[in-house]
N, C-alpha and C positions, 0 to 999 in steps of 0.2 A: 504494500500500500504506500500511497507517497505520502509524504510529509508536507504538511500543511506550508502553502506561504507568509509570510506576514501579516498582510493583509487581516485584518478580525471576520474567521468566517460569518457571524451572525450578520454583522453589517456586511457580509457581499449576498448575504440571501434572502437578504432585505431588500436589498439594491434591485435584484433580479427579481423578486417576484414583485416589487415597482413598477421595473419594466415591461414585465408581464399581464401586468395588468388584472382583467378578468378572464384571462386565458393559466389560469393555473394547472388547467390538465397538462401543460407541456413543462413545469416545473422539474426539473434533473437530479430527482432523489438520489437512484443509485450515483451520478455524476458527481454529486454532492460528499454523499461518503464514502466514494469508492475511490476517488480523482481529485481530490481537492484542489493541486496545482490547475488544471484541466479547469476547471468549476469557475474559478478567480478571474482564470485566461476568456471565457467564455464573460466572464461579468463587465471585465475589464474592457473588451473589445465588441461589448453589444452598443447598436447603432452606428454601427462602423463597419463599411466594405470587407474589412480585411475580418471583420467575425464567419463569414461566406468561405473564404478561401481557410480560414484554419480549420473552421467543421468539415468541410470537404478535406484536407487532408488526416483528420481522423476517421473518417468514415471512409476513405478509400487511398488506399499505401501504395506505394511503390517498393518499399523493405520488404525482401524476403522473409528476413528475419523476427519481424511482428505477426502473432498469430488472430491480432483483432479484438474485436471488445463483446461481451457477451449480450447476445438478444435484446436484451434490458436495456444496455449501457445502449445501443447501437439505437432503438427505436429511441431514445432521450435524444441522442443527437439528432437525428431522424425530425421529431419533433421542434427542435430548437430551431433549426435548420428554418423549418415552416414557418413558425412561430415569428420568426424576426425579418421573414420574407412577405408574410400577411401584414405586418404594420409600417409596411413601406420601410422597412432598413436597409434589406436587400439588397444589393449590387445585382441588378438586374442584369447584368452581362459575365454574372461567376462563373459561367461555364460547367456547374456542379453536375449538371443530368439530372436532376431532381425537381427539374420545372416541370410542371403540372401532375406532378404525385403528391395527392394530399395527403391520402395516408399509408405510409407501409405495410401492415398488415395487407389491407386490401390489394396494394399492388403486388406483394408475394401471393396472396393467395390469388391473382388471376396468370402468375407467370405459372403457378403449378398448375393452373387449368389449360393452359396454352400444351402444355409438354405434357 
């Protein structure tokens, strides 16, 4: 597990579920206690372009050597991902692939009905 940063986590999930608004179904439980550093970085850099390109590169690697973040962790990014592109924070030109998937579940379970 990683070691907390500086930062006082109550006030960064304060901060975030501020910016969140009344969209608290997307709030990053596991993200929270699992990732703190991650968490901070995700607090730090909400309403900013570059929040876009750091979740895309957690959510999709180029290292061999990373085996990925579990279900959980992955549908929170998933959602945050949403969550900051519905209230116009978005870098509408991120290039993530994740323009007009609302929600994962449902687009895995149409990719397994496809195959």
């Amino acid at each position: 597990m990683e070691k907390p940063a500086t930062t006082d986590m109550a006030e960064a999930a304060e901060t975030l579920r501020g910016f969140l608004g009344s969209d608290q179904s997307s709030y990053p439980v596991q993200i929270e206690s699992r990732f703190p550093r991650i968490f901070q970085q995700i607090v730090a850099l909400w309403g900013k372009p570059e929040l876009d390109t750091y979740l895309n590169d957690l959510m999709v690697t180029d290292r061999h050597d990373r085996q990925g973040f579990s279900d959980d962790v992955a549908r929170e990014l998933f959602r945050l991902s949403v969550a900051h592109a519905a209230l116009g924070l978005s870098n509408t030109h991120s290039g993530t692939g994740w323009a007009g998937i609302q929600d994962a579940d449902l687009f895995r379970k149409s990719i397994k009905k496809e195959g």
